[in-house]
NUPA-492412 format. One record per atom (N, C-alpha, C, O): residue number from 1; residue in one letter; atom name; x, y negated, z negated. Coordinates in steps of 0.1 Angstrom, whole numbers, plus 2048, in hexadecimal, padded with zeros to 3 digits. Atoms other than C-alpha are relative to their C-alpha. Layout:
N
    i  aa  at   c1   c2   c3
  NUM   A  CA    X    Y    Z
...
// end
This chain:
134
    i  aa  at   c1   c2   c3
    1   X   N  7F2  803  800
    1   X  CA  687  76D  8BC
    1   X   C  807  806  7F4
    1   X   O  812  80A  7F5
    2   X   N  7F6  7FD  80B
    2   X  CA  691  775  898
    2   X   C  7FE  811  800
    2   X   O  801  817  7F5
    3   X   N  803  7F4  804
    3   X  CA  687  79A  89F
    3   X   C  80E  806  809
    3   X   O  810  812  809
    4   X   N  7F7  7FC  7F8
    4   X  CA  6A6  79A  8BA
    4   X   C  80E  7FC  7F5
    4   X   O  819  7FF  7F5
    5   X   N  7F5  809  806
    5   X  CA  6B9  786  8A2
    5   X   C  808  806  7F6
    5   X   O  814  807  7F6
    6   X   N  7FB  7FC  806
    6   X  CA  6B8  796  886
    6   X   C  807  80D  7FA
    6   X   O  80B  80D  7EE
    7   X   N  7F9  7F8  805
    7   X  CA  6C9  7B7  886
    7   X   C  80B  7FB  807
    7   X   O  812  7FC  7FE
    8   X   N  7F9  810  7FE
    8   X  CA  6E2  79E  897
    8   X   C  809  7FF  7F2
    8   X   O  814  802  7EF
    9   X   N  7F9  807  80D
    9   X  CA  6EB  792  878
    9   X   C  801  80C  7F5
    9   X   O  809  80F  7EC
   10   X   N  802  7F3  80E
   10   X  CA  6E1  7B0  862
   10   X   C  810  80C  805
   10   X   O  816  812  7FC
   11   X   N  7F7  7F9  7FF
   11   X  CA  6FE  7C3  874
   11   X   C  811  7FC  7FF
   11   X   O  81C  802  7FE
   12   X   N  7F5  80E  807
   12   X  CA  717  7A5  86C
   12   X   C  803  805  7F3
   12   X   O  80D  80B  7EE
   13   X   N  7FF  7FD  811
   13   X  CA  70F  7AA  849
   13   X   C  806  80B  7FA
   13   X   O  80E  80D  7F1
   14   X   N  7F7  7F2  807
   14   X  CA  718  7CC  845
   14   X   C  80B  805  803
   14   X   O  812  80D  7FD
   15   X   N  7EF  7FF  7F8
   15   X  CA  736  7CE  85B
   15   X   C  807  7F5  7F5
   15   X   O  810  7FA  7EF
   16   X   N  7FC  806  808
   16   X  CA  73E  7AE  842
   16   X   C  807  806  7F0
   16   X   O  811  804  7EA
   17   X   N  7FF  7F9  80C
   17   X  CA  738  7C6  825
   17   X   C  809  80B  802
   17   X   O  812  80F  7FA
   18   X   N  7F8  7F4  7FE
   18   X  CA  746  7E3  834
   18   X   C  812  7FC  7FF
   18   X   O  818  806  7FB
   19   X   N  7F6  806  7FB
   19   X  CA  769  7CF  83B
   19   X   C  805  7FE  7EF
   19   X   O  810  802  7EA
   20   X   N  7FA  806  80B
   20   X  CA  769  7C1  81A
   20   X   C  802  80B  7F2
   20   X   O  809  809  7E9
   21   X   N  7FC  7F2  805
   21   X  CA  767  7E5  809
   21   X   C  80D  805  801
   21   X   O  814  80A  7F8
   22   X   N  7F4  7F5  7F8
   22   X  CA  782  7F1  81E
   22   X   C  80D  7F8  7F6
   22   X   O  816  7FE  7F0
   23   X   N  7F4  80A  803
   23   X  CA  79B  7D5  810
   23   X   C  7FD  803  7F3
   23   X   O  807  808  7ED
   24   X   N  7FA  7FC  80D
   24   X  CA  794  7DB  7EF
   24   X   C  805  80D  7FB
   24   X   O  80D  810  7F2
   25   X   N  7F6  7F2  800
   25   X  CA  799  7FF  7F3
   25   X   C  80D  800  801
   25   X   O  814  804  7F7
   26   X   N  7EF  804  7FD
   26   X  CA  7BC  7F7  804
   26   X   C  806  7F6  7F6
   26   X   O  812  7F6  7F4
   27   X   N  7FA  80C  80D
   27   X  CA  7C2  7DB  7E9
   27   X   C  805  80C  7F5
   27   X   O  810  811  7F4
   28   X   N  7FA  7F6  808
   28   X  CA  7BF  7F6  7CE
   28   X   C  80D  808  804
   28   X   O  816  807  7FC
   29   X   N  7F4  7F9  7FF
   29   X  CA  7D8  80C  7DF
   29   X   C  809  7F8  802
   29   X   O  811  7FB  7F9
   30   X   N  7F7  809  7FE
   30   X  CA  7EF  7F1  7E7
   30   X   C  808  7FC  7EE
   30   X   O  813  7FD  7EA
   31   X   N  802  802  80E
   31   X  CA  7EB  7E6  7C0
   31   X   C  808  80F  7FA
   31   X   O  813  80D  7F5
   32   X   N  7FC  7F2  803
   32   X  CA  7F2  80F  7B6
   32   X   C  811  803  803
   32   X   O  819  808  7FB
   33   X   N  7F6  7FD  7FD
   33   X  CA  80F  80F  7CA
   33   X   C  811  7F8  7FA
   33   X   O  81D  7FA  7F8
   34   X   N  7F6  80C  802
   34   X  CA  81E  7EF  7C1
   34   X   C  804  800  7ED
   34   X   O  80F  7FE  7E7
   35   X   N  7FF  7FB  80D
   35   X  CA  818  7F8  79B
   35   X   C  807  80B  7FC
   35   X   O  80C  80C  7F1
   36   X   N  7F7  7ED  7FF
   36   X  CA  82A  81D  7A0
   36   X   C  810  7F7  802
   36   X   O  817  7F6  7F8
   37   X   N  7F7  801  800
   37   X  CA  847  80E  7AD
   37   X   C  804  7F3  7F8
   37   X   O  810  7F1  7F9
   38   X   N  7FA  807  80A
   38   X  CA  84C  7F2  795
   38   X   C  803  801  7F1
   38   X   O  80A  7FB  7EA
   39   X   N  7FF  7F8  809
   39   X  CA  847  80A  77B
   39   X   C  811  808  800
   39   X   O  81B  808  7F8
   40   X   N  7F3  7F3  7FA
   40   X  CA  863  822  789
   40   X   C  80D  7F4  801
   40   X   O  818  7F8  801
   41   X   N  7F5  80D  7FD
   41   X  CA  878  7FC  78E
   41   X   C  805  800  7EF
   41   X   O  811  801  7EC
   42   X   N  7FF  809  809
   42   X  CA  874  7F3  769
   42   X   C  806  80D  7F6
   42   X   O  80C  80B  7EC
   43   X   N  7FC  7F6  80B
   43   X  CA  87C  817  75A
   43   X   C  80E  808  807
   43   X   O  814  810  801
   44   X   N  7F3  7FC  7FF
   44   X  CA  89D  81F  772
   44   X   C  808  7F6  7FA
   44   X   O  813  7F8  7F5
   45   X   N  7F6  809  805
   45   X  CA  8AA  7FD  767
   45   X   C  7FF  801  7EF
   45   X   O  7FE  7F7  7E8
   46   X   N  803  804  813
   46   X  CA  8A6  806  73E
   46   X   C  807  80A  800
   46   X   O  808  80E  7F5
   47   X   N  7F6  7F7  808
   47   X  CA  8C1  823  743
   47   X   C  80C  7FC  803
   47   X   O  80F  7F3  80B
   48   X   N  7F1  809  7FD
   48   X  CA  8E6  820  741
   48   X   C  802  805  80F
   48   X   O  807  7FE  818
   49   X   N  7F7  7FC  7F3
   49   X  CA  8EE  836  75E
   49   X   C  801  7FA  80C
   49   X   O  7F7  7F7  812
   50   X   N  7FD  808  7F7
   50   X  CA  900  825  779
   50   X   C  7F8  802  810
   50   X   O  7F5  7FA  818
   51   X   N  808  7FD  7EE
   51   X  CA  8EE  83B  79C
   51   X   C  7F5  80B  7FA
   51   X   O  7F6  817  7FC
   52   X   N  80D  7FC  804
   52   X  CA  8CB  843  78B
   52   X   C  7F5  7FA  811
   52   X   O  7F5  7F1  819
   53   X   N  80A  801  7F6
   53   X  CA  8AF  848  7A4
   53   X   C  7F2  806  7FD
   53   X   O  7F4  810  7F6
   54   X   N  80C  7FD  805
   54   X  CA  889  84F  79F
   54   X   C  7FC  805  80C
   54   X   O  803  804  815
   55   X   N  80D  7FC  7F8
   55   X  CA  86C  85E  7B4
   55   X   C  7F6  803  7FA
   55   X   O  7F7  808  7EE
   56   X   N  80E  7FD  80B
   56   X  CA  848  861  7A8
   56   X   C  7F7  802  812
   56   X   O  7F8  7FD  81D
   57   X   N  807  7F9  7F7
   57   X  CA  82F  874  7BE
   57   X   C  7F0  7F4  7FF
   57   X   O  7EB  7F0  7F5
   58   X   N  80B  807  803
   58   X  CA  812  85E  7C4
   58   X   C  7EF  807  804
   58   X   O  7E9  807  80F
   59   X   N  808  7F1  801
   59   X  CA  7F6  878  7BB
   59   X   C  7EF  7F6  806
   59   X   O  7E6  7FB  80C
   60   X   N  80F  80B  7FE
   60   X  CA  7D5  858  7BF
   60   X   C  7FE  7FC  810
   60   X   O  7F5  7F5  815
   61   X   N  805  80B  7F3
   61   X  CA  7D8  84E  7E3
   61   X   C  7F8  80E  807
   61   X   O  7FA  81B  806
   62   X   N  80A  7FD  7F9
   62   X  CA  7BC  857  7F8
   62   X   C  80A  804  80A
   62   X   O  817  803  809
   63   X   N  7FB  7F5  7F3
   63   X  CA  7C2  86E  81A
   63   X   C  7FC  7F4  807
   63   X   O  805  7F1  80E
   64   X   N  809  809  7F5
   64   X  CA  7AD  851  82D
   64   X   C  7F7  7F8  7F4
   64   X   O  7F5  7FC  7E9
   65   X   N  808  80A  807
   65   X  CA  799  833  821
   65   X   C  7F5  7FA  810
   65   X   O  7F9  7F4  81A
   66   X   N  80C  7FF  7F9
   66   X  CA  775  832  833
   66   X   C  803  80C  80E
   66   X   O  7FC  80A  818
   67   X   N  7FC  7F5  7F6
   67   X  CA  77F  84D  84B
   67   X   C  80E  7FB  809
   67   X   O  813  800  813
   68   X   N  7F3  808  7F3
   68   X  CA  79C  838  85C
   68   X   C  80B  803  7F4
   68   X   O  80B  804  7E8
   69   X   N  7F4  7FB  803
   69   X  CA  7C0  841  859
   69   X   C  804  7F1  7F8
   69   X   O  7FC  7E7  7FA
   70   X   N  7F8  80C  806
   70   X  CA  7D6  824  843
   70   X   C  80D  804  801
   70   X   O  812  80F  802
   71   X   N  7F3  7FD  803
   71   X  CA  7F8  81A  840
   71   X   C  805  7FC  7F6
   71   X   O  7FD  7F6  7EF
   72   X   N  7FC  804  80D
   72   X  CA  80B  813  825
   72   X   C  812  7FD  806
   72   X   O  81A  805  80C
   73   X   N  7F4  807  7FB
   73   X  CA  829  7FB  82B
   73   X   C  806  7F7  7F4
   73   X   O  801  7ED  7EE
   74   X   N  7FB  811  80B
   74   X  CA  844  7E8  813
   74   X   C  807  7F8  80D
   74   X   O  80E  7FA  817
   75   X   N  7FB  80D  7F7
   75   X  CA  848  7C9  821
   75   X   C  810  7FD  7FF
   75   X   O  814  7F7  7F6
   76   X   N  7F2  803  803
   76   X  CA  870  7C6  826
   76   X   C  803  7F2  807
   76   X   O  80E  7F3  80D
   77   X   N  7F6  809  7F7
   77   X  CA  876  7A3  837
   77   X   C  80B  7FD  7F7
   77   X   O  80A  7FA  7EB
   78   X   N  7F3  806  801
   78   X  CA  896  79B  834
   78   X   C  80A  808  7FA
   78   X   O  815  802  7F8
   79   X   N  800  7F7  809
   79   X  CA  89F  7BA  822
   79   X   C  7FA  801  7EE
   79   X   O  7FC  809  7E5
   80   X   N  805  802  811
   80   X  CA  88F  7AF  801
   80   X   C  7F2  80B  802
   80   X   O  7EE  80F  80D
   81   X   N  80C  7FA  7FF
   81   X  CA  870  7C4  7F9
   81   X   C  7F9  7F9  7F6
   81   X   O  7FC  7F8  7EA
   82   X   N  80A  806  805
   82   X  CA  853  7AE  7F3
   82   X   C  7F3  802  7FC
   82   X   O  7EE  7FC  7F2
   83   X   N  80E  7F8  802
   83   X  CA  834  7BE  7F3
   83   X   C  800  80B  80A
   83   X   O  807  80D  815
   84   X   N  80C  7F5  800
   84   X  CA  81E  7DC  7F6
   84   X   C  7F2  7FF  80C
   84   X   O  7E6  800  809
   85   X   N  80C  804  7F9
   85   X  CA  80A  7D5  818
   85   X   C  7FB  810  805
   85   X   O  803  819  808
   86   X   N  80B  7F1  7FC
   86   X  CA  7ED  7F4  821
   86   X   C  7F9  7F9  80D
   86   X   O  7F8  7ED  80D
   87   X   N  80C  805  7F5
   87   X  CA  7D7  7EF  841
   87   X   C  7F9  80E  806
   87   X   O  7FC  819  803
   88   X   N  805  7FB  7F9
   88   X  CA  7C2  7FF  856
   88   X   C  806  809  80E
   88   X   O  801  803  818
   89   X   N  7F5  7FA  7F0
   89   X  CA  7D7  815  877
   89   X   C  7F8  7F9  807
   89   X   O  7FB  7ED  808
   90   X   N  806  807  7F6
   90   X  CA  7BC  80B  88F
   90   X   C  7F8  7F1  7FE
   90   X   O  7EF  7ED  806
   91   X   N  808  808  7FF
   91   X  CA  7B0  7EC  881
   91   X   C  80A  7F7  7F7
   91   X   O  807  7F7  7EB
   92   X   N  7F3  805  807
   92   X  CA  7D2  7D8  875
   92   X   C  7F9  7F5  7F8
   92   X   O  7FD  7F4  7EC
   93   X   N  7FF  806  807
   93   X  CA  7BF  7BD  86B
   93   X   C  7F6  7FC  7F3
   93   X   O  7F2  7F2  7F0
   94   X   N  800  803  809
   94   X  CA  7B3  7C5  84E
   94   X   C  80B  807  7FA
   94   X   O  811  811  7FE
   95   X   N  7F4  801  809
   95   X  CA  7CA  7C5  836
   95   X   C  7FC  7FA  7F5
   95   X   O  7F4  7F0  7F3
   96   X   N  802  805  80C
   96   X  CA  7D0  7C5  810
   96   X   C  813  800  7FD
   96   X   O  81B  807  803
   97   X   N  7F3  7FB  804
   97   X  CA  7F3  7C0  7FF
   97   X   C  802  7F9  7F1
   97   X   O  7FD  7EE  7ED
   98   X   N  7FD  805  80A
   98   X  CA  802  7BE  7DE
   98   X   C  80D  801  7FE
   98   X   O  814  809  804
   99   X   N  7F4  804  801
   99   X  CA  820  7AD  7CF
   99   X   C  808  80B  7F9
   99   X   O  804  814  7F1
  100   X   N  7F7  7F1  809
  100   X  CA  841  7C3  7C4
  100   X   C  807  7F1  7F6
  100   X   O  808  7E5  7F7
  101   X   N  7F4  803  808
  101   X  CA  856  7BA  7A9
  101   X   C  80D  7F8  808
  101   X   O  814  7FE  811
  102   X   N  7F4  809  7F9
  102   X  CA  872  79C  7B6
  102   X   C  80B  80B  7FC
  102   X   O  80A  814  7F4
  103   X   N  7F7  7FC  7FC
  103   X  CA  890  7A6  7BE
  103   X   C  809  812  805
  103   X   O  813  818  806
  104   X   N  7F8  7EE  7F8
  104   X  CA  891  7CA  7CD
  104   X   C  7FF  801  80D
  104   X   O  7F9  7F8  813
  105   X   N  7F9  7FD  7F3
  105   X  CA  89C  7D6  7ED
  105   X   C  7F9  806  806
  105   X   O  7EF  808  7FF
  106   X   N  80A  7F3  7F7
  106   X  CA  88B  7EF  808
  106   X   C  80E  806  805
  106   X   O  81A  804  809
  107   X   N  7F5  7F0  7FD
  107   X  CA  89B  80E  80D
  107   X   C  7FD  7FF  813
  107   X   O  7FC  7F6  81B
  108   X   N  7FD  7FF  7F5
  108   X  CA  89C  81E  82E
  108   X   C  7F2  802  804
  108   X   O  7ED  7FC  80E
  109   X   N  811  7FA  801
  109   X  CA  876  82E  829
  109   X   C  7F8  7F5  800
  109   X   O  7FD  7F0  7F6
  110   X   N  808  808  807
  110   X  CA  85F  813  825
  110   X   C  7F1  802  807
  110   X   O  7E9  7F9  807
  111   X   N  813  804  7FD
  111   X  CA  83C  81E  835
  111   X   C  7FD  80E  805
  111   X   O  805  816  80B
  112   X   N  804  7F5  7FE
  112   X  CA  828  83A  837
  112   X   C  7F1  7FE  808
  112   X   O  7EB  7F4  80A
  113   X   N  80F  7FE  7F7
  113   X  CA  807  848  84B
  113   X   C  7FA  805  7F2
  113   X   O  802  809  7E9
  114   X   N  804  7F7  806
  114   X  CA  7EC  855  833
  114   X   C  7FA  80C  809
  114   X   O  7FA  80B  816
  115   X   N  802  7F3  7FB
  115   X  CA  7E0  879  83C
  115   X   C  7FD  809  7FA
  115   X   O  7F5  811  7FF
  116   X   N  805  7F7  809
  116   X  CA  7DE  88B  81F
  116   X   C  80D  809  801
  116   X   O  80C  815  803
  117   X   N  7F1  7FD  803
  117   X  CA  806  891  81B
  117   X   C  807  7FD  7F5
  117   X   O  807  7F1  7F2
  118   X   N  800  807  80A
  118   X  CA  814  88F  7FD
  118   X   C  80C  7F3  800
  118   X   O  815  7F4  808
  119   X   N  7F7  80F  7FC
  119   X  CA  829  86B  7FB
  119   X   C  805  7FF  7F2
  119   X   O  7FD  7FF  7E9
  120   X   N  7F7  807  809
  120   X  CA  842  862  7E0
  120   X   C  807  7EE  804
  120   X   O  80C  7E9  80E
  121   X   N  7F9  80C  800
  121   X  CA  84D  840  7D6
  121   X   C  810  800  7F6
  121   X   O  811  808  7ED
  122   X   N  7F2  7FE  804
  122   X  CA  872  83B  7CB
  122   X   C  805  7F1  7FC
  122   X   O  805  7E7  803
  123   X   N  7F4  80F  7FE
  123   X  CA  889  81F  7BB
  123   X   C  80F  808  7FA
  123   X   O  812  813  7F6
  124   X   N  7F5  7F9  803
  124   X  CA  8AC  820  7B2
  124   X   C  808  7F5  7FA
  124   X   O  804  7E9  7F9
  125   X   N  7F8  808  812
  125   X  CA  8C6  810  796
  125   X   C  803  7F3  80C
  125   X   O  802  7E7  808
  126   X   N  7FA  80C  7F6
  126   X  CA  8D1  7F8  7B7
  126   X   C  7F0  7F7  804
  126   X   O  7EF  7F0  80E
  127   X   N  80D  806  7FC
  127   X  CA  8AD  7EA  7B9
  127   X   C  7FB  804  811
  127   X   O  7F5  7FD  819
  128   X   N  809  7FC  7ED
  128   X  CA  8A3  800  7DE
  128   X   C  7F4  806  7F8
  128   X   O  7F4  80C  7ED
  129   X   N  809  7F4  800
  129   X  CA  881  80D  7E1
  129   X   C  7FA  808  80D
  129   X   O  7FB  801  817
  130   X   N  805  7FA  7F6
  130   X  CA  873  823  7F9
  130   X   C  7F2  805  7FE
  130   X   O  7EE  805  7F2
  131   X   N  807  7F9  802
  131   X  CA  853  833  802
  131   X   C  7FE  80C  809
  131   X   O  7FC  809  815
  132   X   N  7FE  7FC  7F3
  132   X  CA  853  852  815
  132   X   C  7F6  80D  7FD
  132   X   O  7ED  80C  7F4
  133   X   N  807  7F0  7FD
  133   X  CA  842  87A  81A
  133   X   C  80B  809  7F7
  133   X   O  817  808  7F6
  134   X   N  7FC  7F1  80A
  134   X  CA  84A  899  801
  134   X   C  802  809  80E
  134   X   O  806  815  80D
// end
């Protein structure tokens, strides 16, 4: 019995492990992303000019995380932009996300495919951010 059982269980475990890899992988980028543009928030609001806008190339994100495509989405409900959610394309539910900086906006841009394209993130003196393709 335990010789049917146990790769049973042994293939649990590592799909467990495998899953829980993936999320921290996507946490990081989520994290990366959400640090970029709070960065790019905190240094258009420290100049005087009234229609200042940033972009920063985000040179660290992976093409693919474990061979599977991801997305990279700012969360807009309501138009506020709240977080930084990443997932999996064919496997939505995993998922990692990290918090943005209160009170900024989502642009028109807010989600990309990865691919191995290069992707800029953006904010602007009115608190929008975007994330979109070079």
């Amino acid at each position: 019995m335990l010789i049917f059982l146990m790769p049973f269980f042994y293939a649990m475990v590592v799909n467990d492990i495998s899953v829980g890899m993936v999320q921290r992988e996507l946490k990081e980028i989520a994290d990366y992303v959400s640090n970029t543009l709070g960065n790019l928030y905190f240094l258009v609001n420290s100049t005087d000019g009234p229609n200042v806008s940033l972009e920063k190339e985000l040179l660290y994100l992976p093409a693919m995380v474990e061979n599977s495509v991801y997305i990279l989405k700012i969360d807009a409900s309501g138009g506020n932009a709240s977080k930084i959610i990443a997932y999996l394309k064919e496997r939505s539910s995993i998922v990692a996300d990290a918090w943005l900086v209160p009170g900024l906006k989502a642009g028109a841009e807010t989600s990309i495919e990865s691919g191995g394209r290069k992707v800029v993130v953006g904010c602007s003196r009115n608190c929008t951010v975007w994330i979109k393709y070079v």
